[in-house]
NUFI-208773 format. One record per residue (C-alpha): residue number from 0; x, y, z; residue in one letter. Coordinates in steps of 0.001 Angstrom, whole numbers, plus 524288, in hexadecimal, padded with zeros to 5 digits. Example, Ala and Ser with C-alpha at 12.3 -4.5 7.8 and 13.67 -1.06 7.14 Angstrom:
2
@i 0, X 8300C, Y 7EE6C, Z 81E78, aa A .
@i 1, X 83566, Y 7FBDC, Z 81BE4, aa S .
END
This chain:
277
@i 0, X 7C742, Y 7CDF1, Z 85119, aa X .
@i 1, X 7C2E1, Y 7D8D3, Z 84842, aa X .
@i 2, X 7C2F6, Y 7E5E6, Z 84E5A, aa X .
@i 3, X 7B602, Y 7EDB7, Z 85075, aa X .
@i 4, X 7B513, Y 7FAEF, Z 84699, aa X .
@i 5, X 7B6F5, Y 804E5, Z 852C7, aa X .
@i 6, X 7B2AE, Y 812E8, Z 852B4, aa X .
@i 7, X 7B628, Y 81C64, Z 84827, aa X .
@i 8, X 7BC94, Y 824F1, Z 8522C, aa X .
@i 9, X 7C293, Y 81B1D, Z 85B1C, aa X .
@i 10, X 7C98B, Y 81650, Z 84DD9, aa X .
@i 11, X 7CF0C, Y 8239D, Z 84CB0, aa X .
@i 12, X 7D417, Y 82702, Z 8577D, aa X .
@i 13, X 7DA33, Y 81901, Z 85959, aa X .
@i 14, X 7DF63, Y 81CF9, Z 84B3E, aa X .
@i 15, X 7E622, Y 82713, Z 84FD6, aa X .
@i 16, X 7EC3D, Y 8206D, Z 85E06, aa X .
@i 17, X 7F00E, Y 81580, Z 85679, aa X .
@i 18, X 7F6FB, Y 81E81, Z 84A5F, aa X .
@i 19, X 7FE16, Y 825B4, Z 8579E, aa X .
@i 20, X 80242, Y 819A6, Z 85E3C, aa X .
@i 21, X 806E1, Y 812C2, Z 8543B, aa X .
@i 22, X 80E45, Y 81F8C, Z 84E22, aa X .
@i 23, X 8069B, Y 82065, Z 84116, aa X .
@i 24, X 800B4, Y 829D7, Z 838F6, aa X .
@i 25, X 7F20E, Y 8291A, Z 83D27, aa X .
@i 26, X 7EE22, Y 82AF7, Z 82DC1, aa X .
@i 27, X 7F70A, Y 8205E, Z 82A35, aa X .
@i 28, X 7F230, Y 815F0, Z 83416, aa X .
@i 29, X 7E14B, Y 81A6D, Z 82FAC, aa X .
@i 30, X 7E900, Y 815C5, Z 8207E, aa X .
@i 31, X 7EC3D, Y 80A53, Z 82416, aa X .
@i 32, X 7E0C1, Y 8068C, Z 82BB4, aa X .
@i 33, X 7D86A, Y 80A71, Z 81E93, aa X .
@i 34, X 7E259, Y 80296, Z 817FC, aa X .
@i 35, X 7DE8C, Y 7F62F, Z 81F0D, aa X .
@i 36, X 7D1BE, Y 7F8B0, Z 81E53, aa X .
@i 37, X 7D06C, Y 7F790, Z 8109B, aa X .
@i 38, X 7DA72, Y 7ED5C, Z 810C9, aa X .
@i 39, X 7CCDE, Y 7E67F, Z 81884, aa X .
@i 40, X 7C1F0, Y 7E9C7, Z 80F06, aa X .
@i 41, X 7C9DE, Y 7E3B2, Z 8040B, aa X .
@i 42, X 7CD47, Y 7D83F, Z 80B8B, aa X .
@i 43, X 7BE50, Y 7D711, Z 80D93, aa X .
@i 44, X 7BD83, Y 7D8A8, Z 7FFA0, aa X .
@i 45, X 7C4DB, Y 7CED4, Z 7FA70, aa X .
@i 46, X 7BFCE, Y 7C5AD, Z 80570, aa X .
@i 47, X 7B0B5, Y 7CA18, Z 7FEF0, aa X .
@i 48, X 7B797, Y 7C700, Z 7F104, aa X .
@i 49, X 7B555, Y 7D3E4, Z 7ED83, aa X .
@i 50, X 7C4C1, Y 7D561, Z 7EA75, aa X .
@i 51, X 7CE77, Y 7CBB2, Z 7E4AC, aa X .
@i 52, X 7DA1C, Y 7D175, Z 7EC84, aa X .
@i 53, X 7DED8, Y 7DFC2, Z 7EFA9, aa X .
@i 54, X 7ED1D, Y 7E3E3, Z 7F545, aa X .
@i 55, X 7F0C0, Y 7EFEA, Z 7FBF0, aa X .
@i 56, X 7FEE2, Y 7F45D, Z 7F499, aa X .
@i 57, X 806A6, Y 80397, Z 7F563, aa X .
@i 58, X 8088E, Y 809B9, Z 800C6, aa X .
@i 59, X 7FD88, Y 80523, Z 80A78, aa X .
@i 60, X 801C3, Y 7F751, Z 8075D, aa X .
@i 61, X 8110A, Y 7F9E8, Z 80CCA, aa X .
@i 62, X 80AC1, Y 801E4, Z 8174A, aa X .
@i 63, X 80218, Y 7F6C2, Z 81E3C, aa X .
@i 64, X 80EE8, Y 7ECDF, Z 81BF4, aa X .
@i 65, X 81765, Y 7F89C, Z 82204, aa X .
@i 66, X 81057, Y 80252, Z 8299B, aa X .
@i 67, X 81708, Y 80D67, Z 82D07, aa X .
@i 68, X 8245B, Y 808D4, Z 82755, aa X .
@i 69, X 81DB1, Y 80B1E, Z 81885, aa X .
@i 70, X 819D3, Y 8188D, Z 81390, aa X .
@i 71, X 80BC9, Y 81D78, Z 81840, aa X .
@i 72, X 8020B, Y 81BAD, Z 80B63, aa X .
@i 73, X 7F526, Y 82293, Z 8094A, aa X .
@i 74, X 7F02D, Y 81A9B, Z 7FDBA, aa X .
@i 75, X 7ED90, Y 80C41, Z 7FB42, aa X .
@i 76, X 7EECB, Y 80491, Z 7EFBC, aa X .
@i 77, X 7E6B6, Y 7F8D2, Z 7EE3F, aa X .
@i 78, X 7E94A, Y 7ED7E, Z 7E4DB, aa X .
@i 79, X 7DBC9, Y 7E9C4, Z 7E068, aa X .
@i 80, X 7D752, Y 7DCA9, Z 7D67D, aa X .
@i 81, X 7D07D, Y 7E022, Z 7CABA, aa X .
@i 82, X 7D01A, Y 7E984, Z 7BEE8, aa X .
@i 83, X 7D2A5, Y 7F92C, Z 7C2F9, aa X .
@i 84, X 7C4FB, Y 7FAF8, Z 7BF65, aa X .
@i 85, X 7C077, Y 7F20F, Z 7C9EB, aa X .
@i 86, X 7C81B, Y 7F55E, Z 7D54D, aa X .
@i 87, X 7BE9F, Y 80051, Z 7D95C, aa X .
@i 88, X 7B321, Y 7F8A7, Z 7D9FC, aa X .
@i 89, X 7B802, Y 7ED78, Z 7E198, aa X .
@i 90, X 7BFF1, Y 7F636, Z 7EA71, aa X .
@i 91, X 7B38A, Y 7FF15, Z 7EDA6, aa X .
@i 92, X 7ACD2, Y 7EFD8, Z 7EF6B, aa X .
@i 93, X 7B59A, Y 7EC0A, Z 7F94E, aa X .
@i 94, X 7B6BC, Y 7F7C5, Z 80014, aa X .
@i 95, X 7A799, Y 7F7F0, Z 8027F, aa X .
@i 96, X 7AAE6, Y 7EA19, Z 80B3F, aa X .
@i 97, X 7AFDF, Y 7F423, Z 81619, aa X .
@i 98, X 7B93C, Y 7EED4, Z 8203C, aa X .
@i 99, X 7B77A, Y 7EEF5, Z 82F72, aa X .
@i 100, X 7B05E, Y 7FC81, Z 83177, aa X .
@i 101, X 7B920, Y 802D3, Z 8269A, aa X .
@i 102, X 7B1F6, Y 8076F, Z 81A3F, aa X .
@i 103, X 7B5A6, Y 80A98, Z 80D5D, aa X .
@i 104, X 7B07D, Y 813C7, Z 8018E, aa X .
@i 105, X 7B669, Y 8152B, Z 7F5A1, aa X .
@i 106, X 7B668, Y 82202, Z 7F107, aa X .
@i 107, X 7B164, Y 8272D, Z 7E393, aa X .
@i 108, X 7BEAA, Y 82C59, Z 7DF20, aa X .
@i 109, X 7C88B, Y 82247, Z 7D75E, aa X .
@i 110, X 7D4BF, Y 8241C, Z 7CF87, aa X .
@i 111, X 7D7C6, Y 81A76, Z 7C4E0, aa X .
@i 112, X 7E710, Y 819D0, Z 7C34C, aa X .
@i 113, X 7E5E0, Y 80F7C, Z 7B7A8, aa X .
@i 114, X 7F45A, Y 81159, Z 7B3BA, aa X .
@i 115, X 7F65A, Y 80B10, Z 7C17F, aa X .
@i 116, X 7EAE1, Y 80144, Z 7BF52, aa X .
@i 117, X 7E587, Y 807C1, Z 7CD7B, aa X .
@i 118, X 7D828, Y 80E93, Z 7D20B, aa X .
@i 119, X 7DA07, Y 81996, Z 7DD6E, aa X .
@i 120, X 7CF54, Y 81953, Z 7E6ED, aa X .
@i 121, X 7CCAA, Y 82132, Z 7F300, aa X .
@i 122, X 7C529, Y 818DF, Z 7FF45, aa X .
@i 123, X 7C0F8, Y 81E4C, Z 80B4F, aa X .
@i 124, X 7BF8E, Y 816E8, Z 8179B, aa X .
@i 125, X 7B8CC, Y 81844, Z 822FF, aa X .
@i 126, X 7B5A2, Y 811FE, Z 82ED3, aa X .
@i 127, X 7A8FE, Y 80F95, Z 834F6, aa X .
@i 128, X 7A465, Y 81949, Z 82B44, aa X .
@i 129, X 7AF42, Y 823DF, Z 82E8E, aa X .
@i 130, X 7B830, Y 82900, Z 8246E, aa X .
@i 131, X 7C62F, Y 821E0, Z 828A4, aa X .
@i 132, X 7CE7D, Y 827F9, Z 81C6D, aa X .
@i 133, X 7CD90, Y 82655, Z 80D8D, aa X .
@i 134, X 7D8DF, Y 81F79, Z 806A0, aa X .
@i 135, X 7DCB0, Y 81F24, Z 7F897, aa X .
@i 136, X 7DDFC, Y 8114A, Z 7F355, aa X .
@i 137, X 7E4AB, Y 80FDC, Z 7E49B, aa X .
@i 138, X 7DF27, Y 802E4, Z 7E06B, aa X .
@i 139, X 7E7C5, Y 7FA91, Z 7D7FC, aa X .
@i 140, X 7E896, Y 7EC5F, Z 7D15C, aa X .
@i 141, X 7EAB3, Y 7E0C4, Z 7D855, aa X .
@i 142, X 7EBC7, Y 7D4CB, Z 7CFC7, aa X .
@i 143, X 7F7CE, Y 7CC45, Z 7D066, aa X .
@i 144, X 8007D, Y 7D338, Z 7DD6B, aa X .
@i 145, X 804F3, Y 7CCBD, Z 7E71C, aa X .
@i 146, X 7FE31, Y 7CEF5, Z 7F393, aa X .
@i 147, X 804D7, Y 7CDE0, Z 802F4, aa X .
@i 148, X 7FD86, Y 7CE93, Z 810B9, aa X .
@i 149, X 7FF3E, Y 7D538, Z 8188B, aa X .
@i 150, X 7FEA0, Y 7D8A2, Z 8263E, aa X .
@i 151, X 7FCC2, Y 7E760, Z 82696, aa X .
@i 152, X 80876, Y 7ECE0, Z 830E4, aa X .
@i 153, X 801E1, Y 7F8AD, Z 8359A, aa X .
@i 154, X 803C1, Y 7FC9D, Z 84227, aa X .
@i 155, X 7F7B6, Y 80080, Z 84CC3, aa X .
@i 156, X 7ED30, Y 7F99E, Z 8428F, aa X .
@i 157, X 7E9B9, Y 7F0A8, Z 84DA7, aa X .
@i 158, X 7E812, Y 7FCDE, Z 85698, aa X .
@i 159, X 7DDA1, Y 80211, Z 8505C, aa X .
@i 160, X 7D3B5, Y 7F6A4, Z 8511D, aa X .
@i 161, X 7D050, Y 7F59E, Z 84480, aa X .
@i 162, X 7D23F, Y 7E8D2, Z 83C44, aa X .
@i 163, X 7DDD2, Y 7E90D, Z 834E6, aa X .
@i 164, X 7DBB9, Y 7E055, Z 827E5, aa X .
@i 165, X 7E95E, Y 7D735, Z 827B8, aa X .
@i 166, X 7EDCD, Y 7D196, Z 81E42, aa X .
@i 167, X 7EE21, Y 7DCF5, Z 81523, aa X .
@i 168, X 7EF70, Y 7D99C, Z 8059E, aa X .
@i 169, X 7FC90, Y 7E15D, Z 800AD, aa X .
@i 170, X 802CD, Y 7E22D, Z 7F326, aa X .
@i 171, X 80E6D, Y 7D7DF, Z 7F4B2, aa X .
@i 172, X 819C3, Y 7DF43, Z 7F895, aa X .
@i 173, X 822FD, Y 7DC1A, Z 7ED05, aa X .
@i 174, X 817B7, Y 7DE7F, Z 7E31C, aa X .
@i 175, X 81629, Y 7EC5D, Z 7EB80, aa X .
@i 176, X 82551, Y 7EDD4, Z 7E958, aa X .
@i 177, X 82534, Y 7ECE0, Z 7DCAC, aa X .
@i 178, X 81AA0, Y 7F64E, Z 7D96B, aa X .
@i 179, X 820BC, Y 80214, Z 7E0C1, aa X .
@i 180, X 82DAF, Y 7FEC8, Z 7DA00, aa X .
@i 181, X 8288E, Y 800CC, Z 7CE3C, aa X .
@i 182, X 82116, Y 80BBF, Z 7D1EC, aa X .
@i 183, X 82D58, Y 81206, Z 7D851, aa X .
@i 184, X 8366E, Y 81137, Z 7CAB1, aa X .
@i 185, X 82B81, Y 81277, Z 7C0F3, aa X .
@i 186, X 82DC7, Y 81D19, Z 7B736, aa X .
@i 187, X 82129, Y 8228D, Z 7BD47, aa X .
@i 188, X 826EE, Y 821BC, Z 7CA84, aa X .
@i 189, X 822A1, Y 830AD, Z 7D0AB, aa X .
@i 190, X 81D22, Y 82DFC, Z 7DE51, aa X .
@i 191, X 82284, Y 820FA, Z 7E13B, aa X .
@i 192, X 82CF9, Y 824C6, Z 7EC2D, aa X .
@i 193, X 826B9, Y 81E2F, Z 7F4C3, aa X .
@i 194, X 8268F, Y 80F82, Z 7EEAB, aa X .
@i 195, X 83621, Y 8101E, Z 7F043, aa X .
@i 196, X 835A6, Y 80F82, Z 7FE6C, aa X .
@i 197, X 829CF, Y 806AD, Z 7FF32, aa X .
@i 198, X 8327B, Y 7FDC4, Z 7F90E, aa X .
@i 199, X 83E22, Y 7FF15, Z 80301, aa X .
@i 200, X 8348C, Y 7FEAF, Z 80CE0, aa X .
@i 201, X 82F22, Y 7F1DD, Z 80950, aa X .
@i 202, X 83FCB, Y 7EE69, Z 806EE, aa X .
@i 203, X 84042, Y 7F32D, Z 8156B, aa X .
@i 204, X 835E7, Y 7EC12, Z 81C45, aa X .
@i 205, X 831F4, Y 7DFE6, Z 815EE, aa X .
@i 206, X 83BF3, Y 7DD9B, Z 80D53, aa X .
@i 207, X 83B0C, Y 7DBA7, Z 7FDAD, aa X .
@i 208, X 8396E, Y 7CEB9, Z 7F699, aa X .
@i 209, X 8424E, Y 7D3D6, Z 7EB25, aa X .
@i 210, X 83E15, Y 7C7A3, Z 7E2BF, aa X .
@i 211, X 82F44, Y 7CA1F, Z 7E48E, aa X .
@i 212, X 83121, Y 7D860, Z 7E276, aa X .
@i 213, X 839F4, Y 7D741, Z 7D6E6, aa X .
@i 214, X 82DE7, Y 7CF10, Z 7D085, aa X .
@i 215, X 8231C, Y 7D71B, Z 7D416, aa X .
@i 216, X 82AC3, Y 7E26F, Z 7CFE0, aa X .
@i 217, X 82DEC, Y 7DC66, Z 7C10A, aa X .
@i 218, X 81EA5, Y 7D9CB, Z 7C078, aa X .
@i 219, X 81B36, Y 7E6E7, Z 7C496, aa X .
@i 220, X 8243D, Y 7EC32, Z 7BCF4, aa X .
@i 221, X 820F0, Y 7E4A5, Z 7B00C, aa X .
@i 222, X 81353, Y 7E719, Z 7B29D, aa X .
@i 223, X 81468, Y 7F715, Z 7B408, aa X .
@i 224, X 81CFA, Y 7F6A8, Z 7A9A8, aa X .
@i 225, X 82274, Y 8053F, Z 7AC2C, aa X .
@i 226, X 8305E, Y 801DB, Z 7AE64, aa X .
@i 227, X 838D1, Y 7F4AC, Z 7AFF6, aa X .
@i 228, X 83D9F, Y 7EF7E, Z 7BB61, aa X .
@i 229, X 84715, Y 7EF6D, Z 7C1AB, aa X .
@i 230, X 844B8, Y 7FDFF, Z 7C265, aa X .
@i 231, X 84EAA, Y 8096B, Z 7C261, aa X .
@i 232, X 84DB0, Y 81197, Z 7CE0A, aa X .
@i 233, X 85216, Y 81EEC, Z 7D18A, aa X .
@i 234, X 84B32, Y 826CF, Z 7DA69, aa X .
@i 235, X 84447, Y 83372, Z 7D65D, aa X .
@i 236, X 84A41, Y 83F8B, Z 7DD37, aa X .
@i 237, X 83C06, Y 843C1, Z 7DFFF, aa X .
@i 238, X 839FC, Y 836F5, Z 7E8E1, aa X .
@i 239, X 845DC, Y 83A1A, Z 7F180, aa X .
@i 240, X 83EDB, Y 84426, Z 7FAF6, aa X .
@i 241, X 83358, Y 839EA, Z 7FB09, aa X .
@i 242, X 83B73, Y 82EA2, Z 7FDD9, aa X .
@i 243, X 84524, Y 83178, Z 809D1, aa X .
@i 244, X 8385C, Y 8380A, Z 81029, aa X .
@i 245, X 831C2, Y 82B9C, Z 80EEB, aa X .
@i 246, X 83C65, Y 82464, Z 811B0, aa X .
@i 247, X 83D5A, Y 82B93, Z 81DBC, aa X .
@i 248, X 83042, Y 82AE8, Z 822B7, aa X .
@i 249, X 82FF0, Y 81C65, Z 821D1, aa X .
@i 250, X 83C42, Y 81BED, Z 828B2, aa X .
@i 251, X 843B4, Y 816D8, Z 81F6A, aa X .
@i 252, X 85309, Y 81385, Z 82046, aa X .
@i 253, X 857CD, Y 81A4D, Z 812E1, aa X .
@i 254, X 85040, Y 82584, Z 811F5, aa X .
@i 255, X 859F4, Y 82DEB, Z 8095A, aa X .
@i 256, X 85496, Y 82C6C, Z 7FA41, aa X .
@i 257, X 85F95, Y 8284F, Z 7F50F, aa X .
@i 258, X 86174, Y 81D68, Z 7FF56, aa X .
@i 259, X 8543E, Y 81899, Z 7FC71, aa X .
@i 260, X 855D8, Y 818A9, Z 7EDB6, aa X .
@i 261, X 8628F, Y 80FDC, Z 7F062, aa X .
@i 262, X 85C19, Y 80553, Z 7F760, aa X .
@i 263, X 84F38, Y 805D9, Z 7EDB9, aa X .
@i 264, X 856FD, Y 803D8, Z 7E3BE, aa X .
@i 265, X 85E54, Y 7F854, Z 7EA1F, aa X .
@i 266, X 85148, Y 7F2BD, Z 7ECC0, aa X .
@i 267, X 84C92, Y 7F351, Z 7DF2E, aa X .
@i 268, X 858B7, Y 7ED5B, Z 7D9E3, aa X .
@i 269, X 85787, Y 7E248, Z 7E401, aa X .
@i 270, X 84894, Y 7E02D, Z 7DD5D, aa X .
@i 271, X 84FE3, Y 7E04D, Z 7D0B0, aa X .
@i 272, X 859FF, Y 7D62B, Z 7D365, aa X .
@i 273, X 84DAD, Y 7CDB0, Z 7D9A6, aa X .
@i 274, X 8493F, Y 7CD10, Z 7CC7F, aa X .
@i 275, X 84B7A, Y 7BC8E, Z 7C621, aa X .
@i 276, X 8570F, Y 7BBE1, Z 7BCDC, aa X .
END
């Protein structure tokens, strides 16, 4: 049974019991409840035929397969079908479908990142005509990935009595692999700490196909075409400080730098070795 929209106010403050019971970060927990939300509308979009497909992939999509466990992510990337160009307008189409008593409005202000094929959009939700937050979406191709369901594992969703769209569409996890190693040892690599412990976080938790990830990485590598793989790695001095305080917040075992660089680099030449003879 679908929950009934509830108060604007009642929402909040069960935001905020919830966040405090269940020990997260208030801000956090309103994220991911925007997350799902527009997880919703495009589900309602493709079921209108108004989009082919759509993925979440980055950081949002390891958060709702991790919760807490993965790093906390501000921004969402979206794989979308169709030429850059388009994106836009059928985004802004599907977003006008609404979802439960959540509302969205794309706002004016885009960024085109062509080098990365991707549009930057900013969309602010509300609910029952309330502002709820406004969250910056980078909207990105979609054709040919592998997509997974699944089930998002966020704790205190259920709590709050709103409806919780399940399955959720994610970039396949050894396509998603692949594209933050090769963001992690490209030549253009500033910024990209961060992907080398997503990695031993998915290593950690779920566990990596090497032989799916060793193929999705030769594609994406092949296709990016900025260096071969299997990649060299050695990790900037710059990401140390970055790193072990990362590493440390999500409570990971190794959280020295050069303990973490070790086992990276044993999982990349385990991805290597997957590759066929």
């Amino acid at each position: 049974m679908t929950p009934k929209p509830q108060p604007v106010e009642r929402l909040e403050k069960r935001l905020a019991r919830v966040a405090r019971e269940h020990g997260l970060d208030q801000e956090r927990l309103r994220r991911w409840v925007s997350f799902l939300a527009l997880c919703g509308v495009l589900e309602q979009a493709m079921q209108e035929q108004i989009l082919g497909s759509y993925f979440l992939k980055g950081g949002v999509a390891m958060e709702l397969r991790f919760a807490t466990r993965a790093r906390a992510t501000k921004d969402l990337d979206l794989g979308l079908e169709g030429p850059r160009g388009s994106r836009v307008d059928l985004f802004q189409r599907a977003l006008g479908l609404g979802f439960d008593a959540f509302t969205f409005r794309l706002k004016a202000q885009t960024r085109d990142m062509e080098q990365a094929d991707t549009v930057r959009v900013n969309v602010a939700v509300a609910y029952r005509t309330r502002a709820w937050q406004t969250i910056e979406i980078d909207l990105g191709p979609a054709s040919g990935q592998m997509i997974d369901l699944i089930d998002p594992q966020v704790a205190g969703l259920a709590d709050l009595g709103l409806p919780v769209t399940s399955p959720i569409r994610c970039l396949g996890m050894a396509e998603q692999v692949a594209q933050k190693l090769h963001a992690c040892t490209a030549p253009n690599a500033a910024g990209r700490a961060r992907d080398v412990l997503d990695i031993l976080l998915v290593e950690m938790l779920q566990g990596l196909d090497y032989v799916r990830a060793a193929d999705a990485a030769q594609r994406v590598f092949a296709v990016r075409a900025t260096h071969p793989f299997p990649p060299a790695f050695n990790m900037p001095t710059e990401w140390r400080p970055e790193i072990e305080a990362l590493a440390a917040q999500l409570g990971m075992a190794e959280t020295r730098a050069a303990q973490i660089e070790e086992r990276f680099s044993a999982v990349l030449q385990r991805i290597a070795e997957a590759l066929p003879r």
